[in-house]
C-alpha positions in Angstrom: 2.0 -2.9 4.0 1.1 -1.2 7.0 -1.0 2.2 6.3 -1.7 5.7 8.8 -5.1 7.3 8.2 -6.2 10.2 10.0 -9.5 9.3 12.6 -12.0 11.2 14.4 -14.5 9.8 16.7 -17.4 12.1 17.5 -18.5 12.0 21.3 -21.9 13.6 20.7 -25.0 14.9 23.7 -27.6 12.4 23.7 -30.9 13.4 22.9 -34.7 11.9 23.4 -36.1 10.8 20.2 -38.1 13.5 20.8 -35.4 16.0 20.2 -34.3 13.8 17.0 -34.3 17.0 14.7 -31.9 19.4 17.3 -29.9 16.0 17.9 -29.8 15.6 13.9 -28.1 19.3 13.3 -25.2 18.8 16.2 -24.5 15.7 14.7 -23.9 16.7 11.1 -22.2 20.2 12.4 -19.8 17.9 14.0 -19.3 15.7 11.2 -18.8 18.6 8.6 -16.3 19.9 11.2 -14.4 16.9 11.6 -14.3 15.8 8.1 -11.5 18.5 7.2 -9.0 16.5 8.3 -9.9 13.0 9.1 -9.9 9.9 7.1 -12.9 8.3 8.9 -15.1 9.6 11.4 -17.2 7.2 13.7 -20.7 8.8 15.3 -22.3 6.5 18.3 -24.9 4.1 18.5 -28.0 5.1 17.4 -27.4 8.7 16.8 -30.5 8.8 14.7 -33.0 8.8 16.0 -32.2 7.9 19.5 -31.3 5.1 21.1 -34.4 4.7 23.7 -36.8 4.3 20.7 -40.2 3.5 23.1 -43.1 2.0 22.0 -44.0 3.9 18.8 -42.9 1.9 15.7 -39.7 3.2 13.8 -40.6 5.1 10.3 -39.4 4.2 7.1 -38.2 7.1 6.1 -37.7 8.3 10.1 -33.7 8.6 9.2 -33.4 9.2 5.6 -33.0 13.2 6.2 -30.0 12.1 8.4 -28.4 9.8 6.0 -28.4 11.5 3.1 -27.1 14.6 5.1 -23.9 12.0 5.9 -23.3 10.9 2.7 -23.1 14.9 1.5 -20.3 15.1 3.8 -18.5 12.1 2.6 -19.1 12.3 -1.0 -17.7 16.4 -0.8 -14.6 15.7 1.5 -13.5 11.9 0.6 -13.9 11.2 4.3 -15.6 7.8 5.2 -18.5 7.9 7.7 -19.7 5.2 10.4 -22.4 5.9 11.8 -25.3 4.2 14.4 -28.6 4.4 13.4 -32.0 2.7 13.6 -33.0 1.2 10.3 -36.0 -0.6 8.9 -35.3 -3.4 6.6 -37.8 -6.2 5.5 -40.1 -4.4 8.0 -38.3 -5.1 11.6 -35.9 -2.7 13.2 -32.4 -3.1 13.8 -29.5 -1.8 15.6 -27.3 -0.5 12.6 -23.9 0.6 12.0 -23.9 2.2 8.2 -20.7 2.9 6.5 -20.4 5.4 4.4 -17.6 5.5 1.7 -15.5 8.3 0.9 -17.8 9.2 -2.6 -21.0 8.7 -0.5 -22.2 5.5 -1.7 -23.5 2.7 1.3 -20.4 0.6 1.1 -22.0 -1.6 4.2 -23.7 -2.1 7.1 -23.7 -4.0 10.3 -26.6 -5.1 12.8 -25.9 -5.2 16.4 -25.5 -9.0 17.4 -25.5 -9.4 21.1 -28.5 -7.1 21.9 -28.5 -5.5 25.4 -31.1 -5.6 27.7 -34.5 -3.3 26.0 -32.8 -3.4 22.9 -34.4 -6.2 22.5 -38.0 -4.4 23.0 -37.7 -3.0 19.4 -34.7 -4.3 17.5 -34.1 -7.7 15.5 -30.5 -9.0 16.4 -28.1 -9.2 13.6 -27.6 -12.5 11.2 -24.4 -12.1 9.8 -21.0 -11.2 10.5 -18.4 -9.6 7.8 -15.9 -6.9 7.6 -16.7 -3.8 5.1 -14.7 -2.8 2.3 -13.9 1.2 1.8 -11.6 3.4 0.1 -9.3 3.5 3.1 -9.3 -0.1 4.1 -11.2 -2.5 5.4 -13.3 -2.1 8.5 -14.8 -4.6 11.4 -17.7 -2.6 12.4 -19.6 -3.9 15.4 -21.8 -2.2 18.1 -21.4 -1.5 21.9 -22.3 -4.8 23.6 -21.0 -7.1 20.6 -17.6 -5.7 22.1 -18.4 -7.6 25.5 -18.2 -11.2 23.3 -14.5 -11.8 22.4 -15.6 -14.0 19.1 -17.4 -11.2 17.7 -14.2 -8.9 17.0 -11.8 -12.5 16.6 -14.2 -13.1 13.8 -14.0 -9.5 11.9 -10.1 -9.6 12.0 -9.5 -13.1 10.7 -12.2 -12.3 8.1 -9.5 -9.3 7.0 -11.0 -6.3 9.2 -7.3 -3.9 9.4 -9.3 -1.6 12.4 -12.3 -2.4 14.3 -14.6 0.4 14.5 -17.8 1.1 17.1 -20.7 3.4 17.7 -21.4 2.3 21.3 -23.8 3.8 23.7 -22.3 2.9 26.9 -24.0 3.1 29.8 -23.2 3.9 33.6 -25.0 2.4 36.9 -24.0 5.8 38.2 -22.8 4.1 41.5 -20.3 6.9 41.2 -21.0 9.7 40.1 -17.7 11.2 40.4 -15.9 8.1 38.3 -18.6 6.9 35.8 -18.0 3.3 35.3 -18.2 0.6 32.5 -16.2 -2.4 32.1 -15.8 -2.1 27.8 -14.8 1.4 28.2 -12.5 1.0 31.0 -11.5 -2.3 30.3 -12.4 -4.5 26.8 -11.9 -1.7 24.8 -8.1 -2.0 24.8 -7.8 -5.5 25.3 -10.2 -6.2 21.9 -7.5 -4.1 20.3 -4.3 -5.8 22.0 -5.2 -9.7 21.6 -6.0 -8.7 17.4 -3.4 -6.7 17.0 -5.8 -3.7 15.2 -6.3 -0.2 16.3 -10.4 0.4 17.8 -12.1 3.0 17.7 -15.7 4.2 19.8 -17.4 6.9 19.2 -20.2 7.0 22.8 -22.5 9.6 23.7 -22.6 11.6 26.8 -25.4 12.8 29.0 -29.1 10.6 29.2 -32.3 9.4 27.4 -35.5 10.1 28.9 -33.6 10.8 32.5 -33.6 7.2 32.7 -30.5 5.9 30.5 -26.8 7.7 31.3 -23.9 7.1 29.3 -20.2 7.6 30.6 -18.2 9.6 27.8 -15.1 7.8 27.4 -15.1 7.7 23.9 -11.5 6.3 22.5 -9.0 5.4 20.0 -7.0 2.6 20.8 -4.0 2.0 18.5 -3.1 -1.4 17.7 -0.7 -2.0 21.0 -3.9 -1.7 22.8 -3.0 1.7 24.2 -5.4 4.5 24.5 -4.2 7.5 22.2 -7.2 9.5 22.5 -9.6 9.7 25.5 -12.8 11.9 25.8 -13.8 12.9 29.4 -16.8 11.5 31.0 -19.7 14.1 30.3 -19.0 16.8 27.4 -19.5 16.4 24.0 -16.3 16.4 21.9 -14.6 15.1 19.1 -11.1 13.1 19.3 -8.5 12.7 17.1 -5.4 11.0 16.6 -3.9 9.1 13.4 -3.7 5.5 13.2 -2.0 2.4 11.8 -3.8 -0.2 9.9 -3.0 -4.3 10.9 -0.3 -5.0 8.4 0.0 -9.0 10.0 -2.4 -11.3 11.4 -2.5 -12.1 15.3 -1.4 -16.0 16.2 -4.7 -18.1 16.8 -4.9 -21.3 18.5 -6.2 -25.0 16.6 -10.2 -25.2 17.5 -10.8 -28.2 20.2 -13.1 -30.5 20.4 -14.1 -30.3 24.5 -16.5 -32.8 26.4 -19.1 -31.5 27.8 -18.2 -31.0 32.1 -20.8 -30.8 34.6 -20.2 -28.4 37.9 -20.4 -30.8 40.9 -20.1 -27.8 43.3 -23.3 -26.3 44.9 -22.2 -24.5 47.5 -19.5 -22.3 47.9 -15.9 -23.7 48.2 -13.0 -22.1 49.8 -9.6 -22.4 47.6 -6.3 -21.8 49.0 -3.5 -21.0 46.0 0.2 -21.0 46.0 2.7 -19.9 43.3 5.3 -22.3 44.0 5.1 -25.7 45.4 3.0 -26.5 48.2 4.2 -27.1 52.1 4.4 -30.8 52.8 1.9 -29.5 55.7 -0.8 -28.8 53.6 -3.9 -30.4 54.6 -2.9 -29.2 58.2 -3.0 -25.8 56.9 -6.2 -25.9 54.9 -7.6 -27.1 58.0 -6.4 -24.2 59.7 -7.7 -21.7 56.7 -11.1 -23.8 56.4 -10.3 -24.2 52.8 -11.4 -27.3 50.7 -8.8 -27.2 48.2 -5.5 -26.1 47.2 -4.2 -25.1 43.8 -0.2 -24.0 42.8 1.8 -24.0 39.6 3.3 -27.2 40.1 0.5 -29.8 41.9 -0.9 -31.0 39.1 -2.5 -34.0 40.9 -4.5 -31.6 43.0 -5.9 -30.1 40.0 -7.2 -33.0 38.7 -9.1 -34.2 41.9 -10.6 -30.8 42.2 -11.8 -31.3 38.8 -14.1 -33.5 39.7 -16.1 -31.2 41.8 -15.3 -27.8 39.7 -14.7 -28.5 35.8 -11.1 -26.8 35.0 -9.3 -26.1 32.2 -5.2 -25.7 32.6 -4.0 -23.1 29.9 -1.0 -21.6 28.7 -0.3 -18.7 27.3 -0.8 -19.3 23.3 -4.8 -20.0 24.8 -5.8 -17.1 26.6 -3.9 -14.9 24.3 -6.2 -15.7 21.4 -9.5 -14.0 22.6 -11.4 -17.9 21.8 -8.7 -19.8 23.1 -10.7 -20.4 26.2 -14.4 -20.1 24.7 -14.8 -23.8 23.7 -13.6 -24.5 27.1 -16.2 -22.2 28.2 -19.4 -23.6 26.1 -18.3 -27.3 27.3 -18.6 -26.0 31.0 -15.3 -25.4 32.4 -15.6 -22.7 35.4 -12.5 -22.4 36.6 -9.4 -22.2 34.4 -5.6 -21.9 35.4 -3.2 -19.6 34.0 0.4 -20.3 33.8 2.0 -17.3 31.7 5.0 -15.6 31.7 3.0 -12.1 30.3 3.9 -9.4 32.6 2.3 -6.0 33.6 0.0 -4.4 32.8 -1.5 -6.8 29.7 -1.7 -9.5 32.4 -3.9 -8.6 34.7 -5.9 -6.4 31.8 -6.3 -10.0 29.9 -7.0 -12.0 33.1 -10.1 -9.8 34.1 -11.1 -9.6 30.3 -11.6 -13.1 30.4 -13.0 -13.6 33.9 -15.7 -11.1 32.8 -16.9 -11.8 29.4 -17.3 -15.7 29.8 -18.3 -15.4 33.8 -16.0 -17.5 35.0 -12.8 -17.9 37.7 -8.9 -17.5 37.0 -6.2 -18.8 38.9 -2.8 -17.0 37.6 0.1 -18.4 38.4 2.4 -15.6 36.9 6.2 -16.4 36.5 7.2 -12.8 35.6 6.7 -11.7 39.4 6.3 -15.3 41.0 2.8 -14.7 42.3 -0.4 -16.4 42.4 -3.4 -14.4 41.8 -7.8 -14.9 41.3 -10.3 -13.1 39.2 -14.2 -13.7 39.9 -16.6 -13.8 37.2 -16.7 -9.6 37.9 -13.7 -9.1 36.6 -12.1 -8.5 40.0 -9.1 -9.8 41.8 -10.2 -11.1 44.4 -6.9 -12.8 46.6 -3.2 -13.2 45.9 0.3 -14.0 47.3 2.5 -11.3 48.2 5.9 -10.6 49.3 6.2 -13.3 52.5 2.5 -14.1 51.8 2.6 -17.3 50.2 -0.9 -19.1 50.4 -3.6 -16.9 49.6 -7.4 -17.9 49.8 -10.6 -17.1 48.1 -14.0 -18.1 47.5 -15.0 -20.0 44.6 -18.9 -19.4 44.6 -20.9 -21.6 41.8 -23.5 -19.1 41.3 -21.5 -16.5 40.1 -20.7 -18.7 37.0 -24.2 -20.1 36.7 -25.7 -16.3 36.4 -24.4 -15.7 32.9 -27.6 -13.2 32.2 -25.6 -10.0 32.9 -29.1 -7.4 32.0 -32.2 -8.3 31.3 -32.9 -10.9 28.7 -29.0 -10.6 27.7 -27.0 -14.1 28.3 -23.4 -14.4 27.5 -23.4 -18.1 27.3 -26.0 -18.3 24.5 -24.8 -15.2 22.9 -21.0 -17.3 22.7 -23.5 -20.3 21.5 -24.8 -17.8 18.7 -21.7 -16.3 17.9 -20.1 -19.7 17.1 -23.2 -20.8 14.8 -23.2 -17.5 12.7 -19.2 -17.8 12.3 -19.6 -21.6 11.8 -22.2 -20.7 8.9 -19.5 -19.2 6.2 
């Protein structure tokens, strides 16, 4: 049976670990404040001490004080606490989540997985992957960049998680200063919550580290439609909340496949032409005209299959993209290219086409029967060409390097993250 609870994520200032102490107070002041009426409260990634921890090792006993000040708060209000802080356990670091139940015992932890760029400069990534049991229900806790891997949050929910719950530290280029951008919190964030069917929740931080690390805001709860309910603005520290529904049934998941390993033939770029409905008898004449080497639509199947021996491609339905692995085995094997026919319309469409164009670095060619229109995302998440009104062959470029560069930061690669991910859910 489906259950509400009452939720409060805590957008808090970031500090320098320098500043731990002043950091420490705000964050328990906002946590004793938002306990009196929420259910759960989530704090961002590594609250205590800080995030950027530099060279000097981490203490033992560096974030006990801050700890135990949570599970006061938990144990005298019934409210359970998530919360992001840097642990030592069998002497290395790691990236933790703690959970805190509501009578202020350590009902669990998680270890950030997918570790992001200088995390790995002082934190051990994680080993396992499991939901955590509380009084109010049972939460998939994962951390900021695990977000940008779609098994990561799959695994959680068919494993039982009922919400998925993250301290995140997102960061910001700062291109913009007047729109700060990230692709989880404007993007991945909702569609982790649409494609399994559980509300999310993120608790970021605001502000910078050591005026060298900035973080966008945008802290959210996501209800279980993958709509935002709750927002926090870009720079201020505040505290959302908003009540939400548990999962009460499971999301549809597709068979696992077996797929050959595919090797990309292409070394230069290629120009491809695509067309929503059948192609003109003229053709070749056109791609001539339009320098394009290929043409794709919903219905030429044939010339599918001869571009697939230059660019490995995957045709998928629906029931395939949907499920957030439906297209990672694909993916691992070396398909770069896959195309969509779905009749999902606005806005989940688009939203789940760039999703997937993103996190596994690769191209999609929509051919969408709700509006009749072909459409293509590059590995950037970004549309890059489609048909329109009495534009009916639309052209991009397919450029193989864009796939091959899977490293998206420094020393962080999403094709052997995927490769990880799969071992540590394969090892049950």
């Amino acid at each position: 049976m489906a259950r509400s609870i009452a939720v409060a994520a805590l957008q808090l200032a970031a500090h320098d670990r320098g500043d731990f102490r002043v950091g420490l107070e705000c964050a328990l002041d906002a946590a004793r404040l938002a306990s009196r009426k929420a259910d759960l409260i989530v704090l961002p990634e590594a609250t205590f001490p800080a995030y950027v921890l530099g060279k000097a090792p981490l203490g033992a006993h560096e974030t006990q004080d801050a700890i135990e000040g949570l599970r006061v708060i938990a144990r005298e209000t019934g409210t359970v606490i998530v919360a992001g802080a840097a642990v030592l356990r069998d002497g290395r670091a790691h990236n933790a989540a703690l959970v805190i139940d509501a009578d202020g015992s350590l009902a669990g932890h998680a270890d950030k997985l997918f570790l992001w760029h200088f995390d790995r400069q002082w934190f051990e990534s994680g080993q396992r992957l499991a939901p955590v049991q509380t009084k109010i229900g049972v939460l998939g806790v994962l951390i900021c960049a695990d977000g940008r891997l779609p098994t990561i949050s799959r695994a959680l929910v068919d494993r039982g998680a009922e919400a998925l719950v993250m301290p995140t530290a997102w960061v910001t280029s700062g291109r913009n200063p007047e729109a700060l951008e990230n692709v989880q919190a404007d993007l991945l964030a909702r569609v982790r919550a649409y494609e399994n069917r559980v509300p999310f929740i993120a608790a970021n931080k605001c502000g910078s580290e050591l005026a060298m690390v900035a973080y966008c805001g945008k802290s959210q709860i996501v209800d279980s439609a993958g709509e935002i309910v709750a927002l926090a603005s870009e720079r201020a520290p505040e505290t959302l909340h908003a009540a939400i529904t548990l999962a009460g049934r499971r999301p549809p998941r597709v068979a696992p496949v077996r797929v050959p390993i595919r090797q990309n033939r292409a070394s230069a770029p290629l120009r491809l032409a695509i067309a929503y409905e059948s192609l003109p008898n003229d053709i070749d004449e056109r791609l001539d005209l339009l320098d394009d080497a290929f043409a794709l639509s919903s219905a030429d199947l044939a010339r599918r299959e001869l571009l697939d021996q230059t660019i490995p491609l995957a045709s998928v339905v629906d029931e395939t993209v949907l499920d957030p692995g439906g297209l990672v085995p694909y993916r691992r094997a070396g398909c770069v290219l896959f195309c969509w026919t779905t009749i999902v319309g606005p806005p989940w469409l688009e939203r789940i086409a760039r999703a997937r164009a993103v996190e596994l670095r690769v191209y999609l060619v929509v051919f969408d029967c709700s509006s009749q229109r072909a459409f293509a995302v590059d590995p950037d998440g970004t549309i890059v060409a489609g048909t329109f009104d009495e534009y009916r062959l639309a052209s991009f470029t397919f450029d193989p390097r864009k796939t091959a560069e899977t490293i998206v930061a420094p020393g962080t690669d999403v094709a052997e993250g995927l490769d990880r991910i799969e071992a540590i859910v394969a090892d049950v």
